[in-house]
LUMZA-329181 format. One record per residue: x, y, z of N, C-alpha, C, O in turn; residue in one letter. Coordinates in steps of 0.02 Angstrom, whole numbers, plus 32768, in hexadecimal, padded with zeros to 4 digits. Each point is the difference from the previous one (the first is absolute). Layout:
XYZXYZXYZXYZA ...
***
This chain:
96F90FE580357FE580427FF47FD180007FC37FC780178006X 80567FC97FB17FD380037FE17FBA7FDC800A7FD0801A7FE4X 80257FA080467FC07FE27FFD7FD4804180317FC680087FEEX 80518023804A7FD7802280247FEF803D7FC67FCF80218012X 804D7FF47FB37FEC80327FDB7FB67FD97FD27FCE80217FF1X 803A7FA680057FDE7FD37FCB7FCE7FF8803B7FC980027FE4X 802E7FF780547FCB7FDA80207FAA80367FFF8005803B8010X 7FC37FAD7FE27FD0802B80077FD0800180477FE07FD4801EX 802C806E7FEC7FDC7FFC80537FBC7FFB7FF27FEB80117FC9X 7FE47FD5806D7FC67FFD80077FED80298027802C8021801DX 7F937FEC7FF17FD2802780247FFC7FE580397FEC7FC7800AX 8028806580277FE97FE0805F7FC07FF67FE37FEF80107FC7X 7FE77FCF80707FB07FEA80057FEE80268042802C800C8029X 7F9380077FE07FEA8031801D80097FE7804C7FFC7FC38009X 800E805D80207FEE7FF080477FC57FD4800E7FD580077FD4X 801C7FD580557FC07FFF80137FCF801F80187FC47FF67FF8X 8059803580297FD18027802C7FEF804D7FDD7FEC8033801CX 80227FC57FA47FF980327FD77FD07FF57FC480047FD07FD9X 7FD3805F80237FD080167FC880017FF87FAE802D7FF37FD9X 7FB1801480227FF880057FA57FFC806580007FD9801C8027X 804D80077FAF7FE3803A80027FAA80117FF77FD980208024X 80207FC67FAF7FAB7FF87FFB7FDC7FFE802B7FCC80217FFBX 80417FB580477FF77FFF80247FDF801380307FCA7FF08019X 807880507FF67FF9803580347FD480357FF47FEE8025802DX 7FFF7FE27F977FC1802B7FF98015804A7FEA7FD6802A800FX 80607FED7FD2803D803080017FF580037FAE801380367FE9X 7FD17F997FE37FE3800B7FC0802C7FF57FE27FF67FF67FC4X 804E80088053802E7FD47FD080027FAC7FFA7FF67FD5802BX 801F80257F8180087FD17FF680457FD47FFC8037801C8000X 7FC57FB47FFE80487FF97FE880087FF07FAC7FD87FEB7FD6X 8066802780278018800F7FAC80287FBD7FFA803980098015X 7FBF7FC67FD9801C7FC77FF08042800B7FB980337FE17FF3X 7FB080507FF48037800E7FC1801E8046801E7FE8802F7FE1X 80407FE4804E8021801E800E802780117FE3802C7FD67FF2X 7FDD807D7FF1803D80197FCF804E800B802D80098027802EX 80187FB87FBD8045800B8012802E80367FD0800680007FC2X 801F8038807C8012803F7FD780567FD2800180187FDE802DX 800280307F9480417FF17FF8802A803180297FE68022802CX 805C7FE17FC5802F8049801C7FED80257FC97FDD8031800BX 80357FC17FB7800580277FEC7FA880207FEC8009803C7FF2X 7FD47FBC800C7FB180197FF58009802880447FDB80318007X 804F7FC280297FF8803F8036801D802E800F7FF180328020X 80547FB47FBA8025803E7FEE7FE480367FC5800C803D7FFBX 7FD77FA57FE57FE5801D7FC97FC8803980218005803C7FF4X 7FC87FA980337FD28023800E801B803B80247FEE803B8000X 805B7F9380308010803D8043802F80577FD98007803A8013X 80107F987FAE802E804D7FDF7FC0801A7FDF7FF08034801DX 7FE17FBA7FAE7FDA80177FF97FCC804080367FEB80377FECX 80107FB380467FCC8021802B804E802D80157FEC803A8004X 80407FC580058035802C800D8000802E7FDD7FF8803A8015X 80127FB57FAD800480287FDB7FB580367FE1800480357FE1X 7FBF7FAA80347FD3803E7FF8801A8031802C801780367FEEX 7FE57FAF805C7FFB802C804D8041803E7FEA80008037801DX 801F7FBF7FC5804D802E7FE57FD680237FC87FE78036800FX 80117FB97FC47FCD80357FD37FDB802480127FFB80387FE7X 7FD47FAB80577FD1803180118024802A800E800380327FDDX 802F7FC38067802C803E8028800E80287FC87FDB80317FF8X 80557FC37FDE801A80247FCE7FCD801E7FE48004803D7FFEX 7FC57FA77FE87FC080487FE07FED803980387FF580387FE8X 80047FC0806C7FED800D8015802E804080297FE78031801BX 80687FBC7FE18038803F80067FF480277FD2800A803A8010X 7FE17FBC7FAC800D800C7FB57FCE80278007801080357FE5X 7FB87FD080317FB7801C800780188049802F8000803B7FEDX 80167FA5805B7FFB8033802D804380397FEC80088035801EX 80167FB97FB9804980377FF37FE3802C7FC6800A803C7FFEX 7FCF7FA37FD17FD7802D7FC47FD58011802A8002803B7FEFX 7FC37FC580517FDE80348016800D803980167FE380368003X 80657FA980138028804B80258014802A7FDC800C8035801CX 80027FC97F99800E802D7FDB7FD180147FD3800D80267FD1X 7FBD7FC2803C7FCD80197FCB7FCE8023802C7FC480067FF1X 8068801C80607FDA802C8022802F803C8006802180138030X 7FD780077F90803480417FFC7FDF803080197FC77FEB800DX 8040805A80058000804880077FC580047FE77FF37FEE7FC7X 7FD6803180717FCC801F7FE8801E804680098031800C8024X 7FA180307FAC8026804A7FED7FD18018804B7FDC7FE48029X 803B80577FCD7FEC803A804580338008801980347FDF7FFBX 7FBB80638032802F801580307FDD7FB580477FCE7FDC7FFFX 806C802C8036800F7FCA803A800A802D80248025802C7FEAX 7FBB7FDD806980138012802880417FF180287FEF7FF5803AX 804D80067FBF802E7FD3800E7FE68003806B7FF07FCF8022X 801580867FF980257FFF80388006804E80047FFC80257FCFX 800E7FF08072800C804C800E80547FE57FF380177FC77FFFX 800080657FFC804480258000803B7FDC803980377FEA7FF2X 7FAE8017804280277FF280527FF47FC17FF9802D7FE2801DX 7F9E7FE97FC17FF97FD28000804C7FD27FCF7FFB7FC57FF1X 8033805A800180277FE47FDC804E800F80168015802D7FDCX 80167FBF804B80298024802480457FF77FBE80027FD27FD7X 8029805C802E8024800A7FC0802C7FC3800E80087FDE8033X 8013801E7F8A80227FBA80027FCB7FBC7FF980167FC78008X 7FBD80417FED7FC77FDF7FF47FE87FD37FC77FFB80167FC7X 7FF47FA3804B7FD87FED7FBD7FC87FCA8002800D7FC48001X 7FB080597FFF7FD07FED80117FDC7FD67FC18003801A7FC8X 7FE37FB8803F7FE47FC37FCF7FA980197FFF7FE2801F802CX 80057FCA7F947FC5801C800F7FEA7FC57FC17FF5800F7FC5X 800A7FB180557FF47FC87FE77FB37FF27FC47FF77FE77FC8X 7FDE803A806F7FBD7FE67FD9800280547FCB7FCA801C7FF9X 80637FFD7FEF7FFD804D7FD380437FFA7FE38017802A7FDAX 80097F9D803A80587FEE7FD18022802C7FDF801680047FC7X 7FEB802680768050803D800180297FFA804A7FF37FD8802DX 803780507FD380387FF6802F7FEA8058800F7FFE80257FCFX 7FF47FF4806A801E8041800180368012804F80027FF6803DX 802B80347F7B804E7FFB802D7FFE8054802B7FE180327FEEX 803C7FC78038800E8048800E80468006801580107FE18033X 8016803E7FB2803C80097FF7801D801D804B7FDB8017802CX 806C7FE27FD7800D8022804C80148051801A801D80198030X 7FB580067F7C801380487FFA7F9E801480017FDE80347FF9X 80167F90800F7FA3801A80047FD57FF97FB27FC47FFA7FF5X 8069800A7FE77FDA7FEE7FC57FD87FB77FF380107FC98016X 7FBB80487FC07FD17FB47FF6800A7FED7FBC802080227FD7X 7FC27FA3801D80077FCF7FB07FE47FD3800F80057FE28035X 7FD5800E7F987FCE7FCE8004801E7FDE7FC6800680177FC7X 80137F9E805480147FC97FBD7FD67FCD80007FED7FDC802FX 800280257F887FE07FBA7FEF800C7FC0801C802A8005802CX 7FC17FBE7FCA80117FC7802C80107FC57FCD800F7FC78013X 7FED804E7FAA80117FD07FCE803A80137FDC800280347FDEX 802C7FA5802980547FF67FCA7FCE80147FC07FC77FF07FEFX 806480337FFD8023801A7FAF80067FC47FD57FE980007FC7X 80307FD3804F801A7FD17FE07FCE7FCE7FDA7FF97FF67FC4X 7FE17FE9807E7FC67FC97FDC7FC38015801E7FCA7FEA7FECX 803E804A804F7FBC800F80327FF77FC6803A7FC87FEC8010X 80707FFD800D80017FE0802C7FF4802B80377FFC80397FEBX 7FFA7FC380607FD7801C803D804480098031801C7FD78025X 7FF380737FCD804A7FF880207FF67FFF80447FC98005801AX 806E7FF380037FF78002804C802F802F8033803C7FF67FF2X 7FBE802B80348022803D803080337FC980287FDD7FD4801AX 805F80237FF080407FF3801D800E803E803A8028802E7FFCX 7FA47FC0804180298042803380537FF480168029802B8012X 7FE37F847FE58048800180248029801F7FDB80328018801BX 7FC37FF27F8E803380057FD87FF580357FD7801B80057FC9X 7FA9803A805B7FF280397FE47FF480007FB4801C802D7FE0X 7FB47F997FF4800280047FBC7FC67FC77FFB7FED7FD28024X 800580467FA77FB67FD47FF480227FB27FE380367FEF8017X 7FB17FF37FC780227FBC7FFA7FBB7FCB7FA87FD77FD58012X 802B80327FCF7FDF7FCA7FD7800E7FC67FFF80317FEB7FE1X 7FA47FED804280007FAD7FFA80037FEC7FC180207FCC7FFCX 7FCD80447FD77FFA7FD57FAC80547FF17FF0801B7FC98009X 7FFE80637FE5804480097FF7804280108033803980057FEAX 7FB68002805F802F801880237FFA804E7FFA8019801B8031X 7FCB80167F9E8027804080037FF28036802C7FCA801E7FFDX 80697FF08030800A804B80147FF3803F7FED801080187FC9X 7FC7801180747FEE804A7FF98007801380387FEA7FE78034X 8042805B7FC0800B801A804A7FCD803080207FCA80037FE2X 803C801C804B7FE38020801E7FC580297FE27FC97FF58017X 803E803F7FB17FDA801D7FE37FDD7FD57FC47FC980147FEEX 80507FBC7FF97FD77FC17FE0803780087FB27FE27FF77FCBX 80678017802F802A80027FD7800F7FBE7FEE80067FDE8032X 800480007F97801A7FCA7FFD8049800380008022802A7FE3X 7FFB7F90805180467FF47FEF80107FBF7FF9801B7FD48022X 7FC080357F8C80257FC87FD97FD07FE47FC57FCC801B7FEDX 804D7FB07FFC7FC47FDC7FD380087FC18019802C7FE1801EX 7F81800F7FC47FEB80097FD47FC2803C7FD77FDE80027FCDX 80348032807B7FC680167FF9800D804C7FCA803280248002X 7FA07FE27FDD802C803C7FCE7FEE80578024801980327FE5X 7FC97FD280427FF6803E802E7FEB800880467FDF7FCE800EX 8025805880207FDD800E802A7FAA800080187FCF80197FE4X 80377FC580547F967FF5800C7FD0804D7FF1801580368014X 7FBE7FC57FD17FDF80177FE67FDC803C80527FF47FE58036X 800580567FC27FE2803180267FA480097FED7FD67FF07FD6X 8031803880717FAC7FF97FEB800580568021802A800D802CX 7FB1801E7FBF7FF98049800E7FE78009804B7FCD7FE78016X 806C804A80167FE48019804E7FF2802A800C802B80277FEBX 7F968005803B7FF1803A80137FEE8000803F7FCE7FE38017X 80628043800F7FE2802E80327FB580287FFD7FF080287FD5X 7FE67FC180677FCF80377FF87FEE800380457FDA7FD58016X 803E805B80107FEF800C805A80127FD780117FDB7FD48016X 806980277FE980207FD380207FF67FAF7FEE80327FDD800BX 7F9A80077FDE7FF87FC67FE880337FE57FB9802480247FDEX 7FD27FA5801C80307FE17FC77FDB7FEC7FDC7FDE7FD6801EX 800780307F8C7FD77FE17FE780427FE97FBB803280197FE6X 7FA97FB2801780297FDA7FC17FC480057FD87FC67FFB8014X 805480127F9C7FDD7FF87FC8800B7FA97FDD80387FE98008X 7F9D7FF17FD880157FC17FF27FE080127FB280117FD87FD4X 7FCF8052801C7FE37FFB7FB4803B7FE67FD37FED7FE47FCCX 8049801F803C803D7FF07FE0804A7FF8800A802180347FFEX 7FFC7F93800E803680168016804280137FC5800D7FE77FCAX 80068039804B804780377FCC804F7FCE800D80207FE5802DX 7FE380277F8C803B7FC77FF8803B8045801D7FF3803C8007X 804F7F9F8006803F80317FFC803D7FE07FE580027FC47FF3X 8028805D8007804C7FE97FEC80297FF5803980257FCF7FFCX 7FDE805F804D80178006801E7FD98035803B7FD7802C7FF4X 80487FBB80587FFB80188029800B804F8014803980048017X 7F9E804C7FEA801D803280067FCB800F80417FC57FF68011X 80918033800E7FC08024802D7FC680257FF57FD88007802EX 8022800A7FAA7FB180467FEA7FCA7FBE7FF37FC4800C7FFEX 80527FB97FFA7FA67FDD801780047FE680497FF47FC48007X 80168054801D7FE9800D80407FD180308014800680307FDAX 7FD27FD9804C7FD48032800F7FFC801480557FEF7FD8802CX 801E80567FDB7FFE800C80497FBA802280137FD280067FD7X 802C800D80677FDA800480227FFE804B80027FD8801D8024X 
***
């Protein structure tokens, strides 16, 4: 075993019936000093180039999660919807204007913000489990956008509703913090 570790191989010799690269007219030459990559010079290169392709990704999640939040609430009133357009018990997403508007199963409306209290993470509507839901932390909001629990220190933030002929307009110039859920910010019809 050891003389086959010690022995030095030679170079096959070319076919006969085979060319010089030069040759063939293809403009390569041949490289007589041929670089030989070790393992490890290729491991090196292969974690290296790994490890950019993971950085990029990572700048590039990192990019698209700060665009999404640095497209907050332009102010104005929003046409949400006529009235009938919202059947009670209701809760309609209004993604590219990031409010929730709910309509309660007594007919009343509320328009909730779409960013946690907490860090301004992009909550999300739970129809199976009747309650909104924040990915950052896990935390729970029920139906009217109450928190139950922490980390979050209050309830999602409202945005002002008016009836006008039957239509639903949401105000976004600002949304209004609360302590708690009451019926009188509801607005009926």
């Amino acid at each position: 075993m050891e003389a086959i570790r010690n022995q030095k191989l030679t170079p096959l010799a070319p076919q006969k019936d085979s060319e010089p690269l030069a040759d063939k007219g293809c403009g390569c030459q041949e490289n007589s000093a041929a670089k030989e990559v070790s393992r490890r010079t290729f491991l090196k290169l292969g974690l290296g180039t790994l490890g950019v392709i993971a950085a990029l990704e990572i700048g590039a999640a990192s990019w698209l999660f700060l665009q999404a939040r640095g497209q907050e609430v332009q102010g104005g009133k929003v046409l949400a919807g006529s009235v009938d357009d919202f059947p009670p018990g209701s809760v309609t997403e209004f993604k590219e204007r990031a409010f929730f508007l709910i309509r309660d199963p007594e007919g009343g409306f509320l328009a909730i913000y779409r960013r946690c209290p907490h860090l301004g993470c992009t909550v999300n509507w739970q129809p199976d489990g009747n309650s909104f839901h924040c990915p950052c932390h896990s935390a729970d909001f029920d139906f009217y956008g109450d928190c139950e629990g922490p980390p979050v220190p209050r309830p999602l933030d409202l945005f002002a509703v008016t009836i006008d002929e039957s239509r639903v307009l949401v105000d976004m110039s600002q949304p209004q913090q609360r302590d708690q859920f009451s019926p009188a910010q509801l607005i009926y019809a």
